[in-house]
C-alpha positions as CSV (number, residue, x, y, z in Angstrom):
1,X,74.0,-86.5,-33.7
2,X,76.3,-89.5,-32.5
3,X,74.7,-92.6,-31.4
4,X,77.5,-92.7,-28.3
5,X,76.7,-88.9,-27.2
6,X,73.0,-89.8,-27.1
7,X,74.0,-92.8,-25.1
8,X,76.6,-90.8,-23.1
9,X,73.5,-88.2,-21.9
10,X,70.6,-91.4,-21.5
11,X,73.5,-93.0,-19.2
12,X,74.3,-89.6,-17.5
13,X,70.0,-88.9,-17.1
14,X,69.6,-92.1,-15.6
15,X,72.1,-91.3,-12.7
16,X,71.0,-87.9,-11.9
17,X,67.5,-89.1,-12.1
18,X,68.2,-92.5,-9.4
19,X,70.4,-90.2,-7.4
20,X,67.4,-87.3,-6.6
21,X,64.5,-89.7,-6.7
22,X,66.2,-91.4,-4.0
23,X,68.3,-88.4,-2.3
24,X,66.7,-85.2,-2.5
25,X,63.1,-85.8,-3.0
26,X,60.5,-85.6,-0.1
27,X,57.6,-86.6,-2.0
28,X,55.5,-89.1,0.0
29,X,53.9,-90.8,-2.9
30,X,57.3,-91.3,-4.6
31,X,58.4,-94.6,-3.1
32,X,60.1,-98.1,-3.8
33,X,61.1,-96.1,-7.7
34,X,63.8,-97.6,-9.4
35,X,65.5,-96.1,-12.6
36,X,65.4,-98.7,-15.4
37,X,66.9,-97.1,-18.4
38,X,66.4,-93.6,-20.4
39,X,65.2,-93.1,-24.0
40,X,66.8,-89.5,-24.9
41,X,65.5,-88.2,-28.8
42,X,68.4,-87.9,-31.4
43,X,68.0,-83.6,-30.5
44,X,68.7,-84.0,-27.0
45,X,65.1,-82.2,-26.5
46,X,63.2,-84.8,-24.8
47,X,64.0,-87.8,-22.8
48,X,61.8,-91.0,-21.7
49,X,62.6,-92.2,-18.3
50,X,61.2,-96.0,-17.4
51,X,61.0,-96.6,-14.3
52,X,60.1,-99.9,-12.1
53,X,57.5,-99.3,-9.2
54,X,56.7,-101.9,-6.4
55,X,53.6,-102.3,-5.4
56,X,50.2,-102.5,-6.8
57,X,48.7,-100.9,-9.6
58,X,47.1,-98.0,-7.5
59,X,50.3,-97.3,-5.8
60,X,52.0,-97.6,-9.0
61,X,49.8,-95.0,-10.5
62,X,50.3,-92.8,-7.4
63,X,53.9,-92.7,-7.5
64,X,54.1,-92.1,-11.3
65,X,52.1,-88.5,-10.7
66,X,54.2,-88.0,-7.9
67,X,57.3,-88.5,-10.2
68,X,55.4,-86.4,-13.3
69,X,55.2,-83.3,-10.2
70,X,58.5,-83.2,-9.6
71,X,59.8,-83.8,-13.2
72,X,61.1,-79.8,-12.8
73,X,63.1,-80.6,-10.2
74,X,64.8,-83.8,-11.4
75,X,65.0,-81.7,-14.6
76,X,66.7,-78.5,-12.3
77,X,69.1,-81.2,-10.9
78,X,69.9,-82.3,-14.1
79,X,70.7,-78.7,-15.7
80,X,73.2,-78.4,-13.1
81,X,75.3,-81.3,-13.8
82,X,74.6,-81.7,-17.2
83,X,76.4,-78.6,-19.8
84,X,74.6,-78.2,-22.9
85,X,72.6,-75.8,-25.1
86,X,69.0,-77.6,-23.2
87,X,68.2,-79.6,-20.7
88,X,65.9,-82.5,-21.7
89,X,62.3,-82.6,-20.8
90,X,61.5,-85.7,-18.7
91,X,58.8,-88.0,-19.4
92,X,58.3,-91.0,-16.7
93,X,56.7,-93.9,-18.0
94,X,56.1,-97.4,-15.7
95,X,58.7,-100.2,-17.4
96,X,56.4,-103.4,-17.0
97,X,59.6,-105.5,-18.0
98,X,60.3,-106.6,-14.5
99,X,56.5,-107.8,-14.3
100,X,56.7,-109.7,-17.6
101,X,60.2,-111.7,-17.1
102,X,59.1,-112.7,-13.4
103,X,55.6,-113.6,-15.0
104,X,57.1,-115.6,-17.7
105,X,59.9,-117.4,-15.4
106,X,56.7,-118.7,-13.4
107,X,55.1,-120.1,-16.6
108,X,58.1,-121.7,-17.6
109,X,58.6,-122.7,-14.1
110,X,55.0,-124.0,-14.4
111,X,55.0,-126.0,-17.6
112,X,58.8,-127.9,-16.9
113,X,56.6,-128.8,-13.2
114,X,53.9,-130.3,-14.8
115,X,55.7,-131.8,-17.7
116,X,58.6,-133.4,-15.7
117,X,56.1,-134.9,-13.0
118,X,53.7,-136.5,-15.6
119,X,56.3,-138.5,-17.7
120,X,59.6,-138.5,-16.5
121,X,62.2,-140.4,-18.8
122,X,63.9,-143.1,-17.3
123,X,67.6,-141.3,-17.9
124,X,65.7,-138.5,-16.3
125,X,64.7,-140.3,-13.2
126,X,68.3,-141.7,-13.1
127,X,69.6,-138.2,-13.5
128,X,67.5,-136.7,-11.0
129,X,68.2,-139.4,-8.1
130,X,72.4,-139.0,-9.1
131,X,71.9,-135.4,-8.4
132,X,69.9,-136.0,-5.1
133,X,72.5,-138.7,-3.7
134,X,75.4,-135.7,-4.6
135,X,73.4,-133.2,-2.4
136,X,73.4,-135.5,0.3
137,X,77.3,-136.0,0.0
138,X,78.0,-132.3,-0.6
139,X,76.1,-131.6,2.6
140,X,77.9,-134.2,4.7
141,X,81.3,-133.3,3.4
142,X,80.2,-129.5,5.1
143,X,79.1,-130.5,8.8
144,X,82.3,-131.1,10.4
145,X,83.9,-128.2,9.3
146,X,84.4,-124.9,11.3
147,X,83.8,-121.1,10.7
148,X,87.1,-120.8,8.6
149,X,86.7,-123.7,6.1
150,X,88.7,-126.2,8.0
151,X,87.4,-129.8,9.5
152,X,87.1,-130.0,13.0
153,X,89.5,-132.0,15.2
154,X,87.1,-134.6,17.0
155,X,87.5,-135.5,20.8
156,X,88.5,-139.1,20.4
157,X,92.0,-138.7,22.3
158,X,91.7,-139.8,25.7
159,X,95.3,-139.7,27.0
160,X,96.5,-137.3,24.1
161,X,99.3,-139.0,23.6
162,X,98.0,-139.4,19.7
163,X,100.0,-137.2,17.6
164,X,97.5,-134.3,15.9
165,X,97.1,-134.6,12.4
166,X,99.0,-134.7,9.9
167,X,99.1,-131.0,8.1
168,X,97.5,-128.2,11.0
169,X,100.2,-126.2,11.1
170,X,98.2,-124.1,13.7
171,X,98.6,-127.3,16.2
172,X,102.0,-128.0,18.1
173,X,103.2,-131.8,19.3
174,X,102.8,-132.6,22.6
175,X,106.1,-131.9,24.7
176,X,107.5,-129.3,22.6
């Protein structure tokens, strides 16, 4: 069979899958499920659906039988939208991808800590003070300015016979 028809019905799975997992079932232990991506067989015959689960391993575990029980009825949804000889058989399996990339960005997040606190380079230091004194400017160049972008007039005309400046086209000259 074509690659792009496989893909075609994995991509077309996935969305009838989300849309009744988070639509049409009233499954209680089926909660905080998201659809992660479909593995469909070359035959079209069976189809792997991972999904993400917040929460912990128990609930995780709770909500993946409660998506295995209602596998008919995502698979009934399916059959209607979907116009072919058969209907996949869904199989849910927990995606532990989403675990593993925030698991690793804390290591890494961990190790560049440690490291960069024990021996910073000198160019490094120098770096990271620039960068510091630039946040400071970039957040004093944002205080006087005013829900739509623009800088705020200040009150310093007393007898407002200072002309306004230079460039508001919203303002008008005094007298006219």
């Amino acid at each position: 069979m074509k690659k792009h028809r496989v893909s075609r019905v994995a991509e077309m799975i996935r969305e009838v899958a989300s849309e009744t997992i988070l639509f049409k079932l009233s499954d209680p232990r089926v909660k905080r499920v998201t659809v992660m991506s479909v593995d469909v067989s070359p035959d079209l015959q069976h189809a792997r659906v991972n999904v993400s689960v917040m929460g912990t391993p128990a609930q995780q575990n709770t909500t993946l039988k409660g998506l295995q029980h209602a596998a008919g009825f995502i698979q009934a949804q399916l059959g209607d939208r979907m116009r072919s000889r058969y209907t996949p058989s869904l199989r849910f399996v927990l995606d532990q991808g989403v675990k593993h990339s925030v698991e690793i960005t804390r290591l890494i997040n961990e190790a560049l800590g440690n490291s960069a606190s024990m021996n910073p380079s000198p160019a490094e230091a120098a770096l990271e003070a620039d960068l510091d004194d630039a946040d400071l400017d970039e957040d004093d160049d944002f205080e006087d300015e005013d829900e739509d972008g623009e800088e705020e007039v200040e009150d310093e005309q007393e007898d407002g016979d200072e002309q306004p400046p230079a460039g508001r086209a919203d303002q008008t000259k005094p007298g006219s």
